[in-house]
N, C-alpha and C positions, 0 to 999 in steps of 0.2 A: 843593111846591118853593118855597122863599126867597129862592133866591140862584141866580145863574148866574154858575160858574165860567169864567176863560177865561184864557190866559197872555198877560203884556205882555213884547214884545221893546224896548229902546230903549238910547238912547245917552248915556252919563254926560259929563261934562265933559271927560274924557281922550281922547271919540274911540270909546270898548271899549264894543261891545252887550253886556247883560245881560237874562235872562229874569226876571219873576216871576208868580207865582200870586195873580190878584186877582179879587176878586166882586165882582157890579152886584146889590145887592136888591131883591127883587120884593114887590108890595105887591095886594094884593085892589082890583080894579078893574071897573067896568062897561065892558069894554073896547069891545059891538060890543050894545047892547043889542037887542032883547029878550034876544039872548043869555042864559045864567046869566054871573056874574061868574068874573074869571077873575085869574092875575097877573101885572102888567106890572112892568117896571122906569123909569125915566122916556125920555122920547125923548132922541136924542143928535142933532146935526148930521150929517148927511151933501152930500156932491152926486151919486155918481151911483153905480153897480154894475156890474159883469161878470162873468163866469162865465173863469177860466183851468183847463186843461188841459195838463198835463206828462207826456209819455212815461216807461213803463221806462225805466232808465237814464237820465235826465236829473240833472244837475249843476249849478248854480251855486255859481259857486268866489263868495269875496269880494264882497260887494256891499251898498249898502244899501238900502231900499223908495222906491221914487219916488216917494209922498206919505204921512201918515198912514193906514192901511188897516187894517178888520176882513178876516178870513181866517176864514172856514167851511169846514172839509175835509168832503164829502160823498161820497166816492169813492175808494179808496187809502190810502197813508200816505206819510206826509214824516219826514226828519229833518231838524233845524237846530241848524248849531252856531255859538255864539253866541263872542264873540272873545276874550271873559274865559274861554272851555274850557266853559262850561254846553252840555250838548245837550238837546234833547227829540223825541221823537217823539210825531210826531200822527198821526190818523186821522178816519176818519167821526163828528163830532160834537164834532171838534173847535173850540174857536173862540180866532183868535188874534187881538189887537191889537196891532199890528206899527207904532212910531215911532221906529224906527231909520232915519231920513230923512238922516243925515250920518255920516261916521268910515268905521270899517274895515265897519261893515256885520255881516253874518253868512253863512255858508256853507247853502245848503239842497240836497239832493237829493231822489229817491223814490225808497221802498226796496219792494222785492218787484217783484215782475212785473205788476202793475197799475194802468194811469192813474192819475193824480193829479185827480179834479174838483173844484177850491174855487168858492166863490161870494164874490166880490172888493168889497166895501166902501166905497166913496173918500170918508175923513171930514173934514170943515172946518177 
């Protein structure tokens, strides 16, 4: 594995969230020696993390993310629809970076009949 894929949600100058499909490159590292070597990507900023859960049937209508955030869905699936009409749906293994911090936001709910568990991000 070289790459780790994940989708950016964010906000154009208009105001309108738009999704795209971006990779972070992983390179051969001594990450935790004696360990064997392994592949990292380079470190990013963060400040701190949480774990969110959403019921079946939960909705969020319009809205944007309250700060810059990674998004790992480990539990469930979501859809979101983004305000230029893109949707996407995620699941277990998903990972999203979500910098739609202003404008119309995006719409998310969870689909099927099973919690939604992410593991929540808050980047610098």
């Amino acid at each position: 594995m070289n790459k780790v894929k994940y989708a950016r949600v964010y906000t154009d100058s208009e105001g309108e969230s738009h999704v795209e499909d971006l990779e972070v490159d992983l390179a051969e590292a001594n990450y935790a020696p004696p360990a064997p070597a392994a592949w990292a990507s380079a470190f990013f900023a963060a400040t701190e993390y949480h774990y969110l859960s959403v019921p079946p049937g939960w909705y969020g209508d319009w809205h944007p993310v309250p700060r810059r955030q990674l998004f790992f869905i480990l539990k469930g699936q979501t859809e979101t629809k983004m305000s230029d009409g893109t949707r996407r749906r995620s699941g277990p293994g998903s990972i999203g970076l979500h910098e739609d911090t202003w404008g119309k936001g995006h719409r998310s709910w969870v689909v099927g009949d099973e919690d939604v568990l992410a593991a929540v991000v808050e980047l610098t």
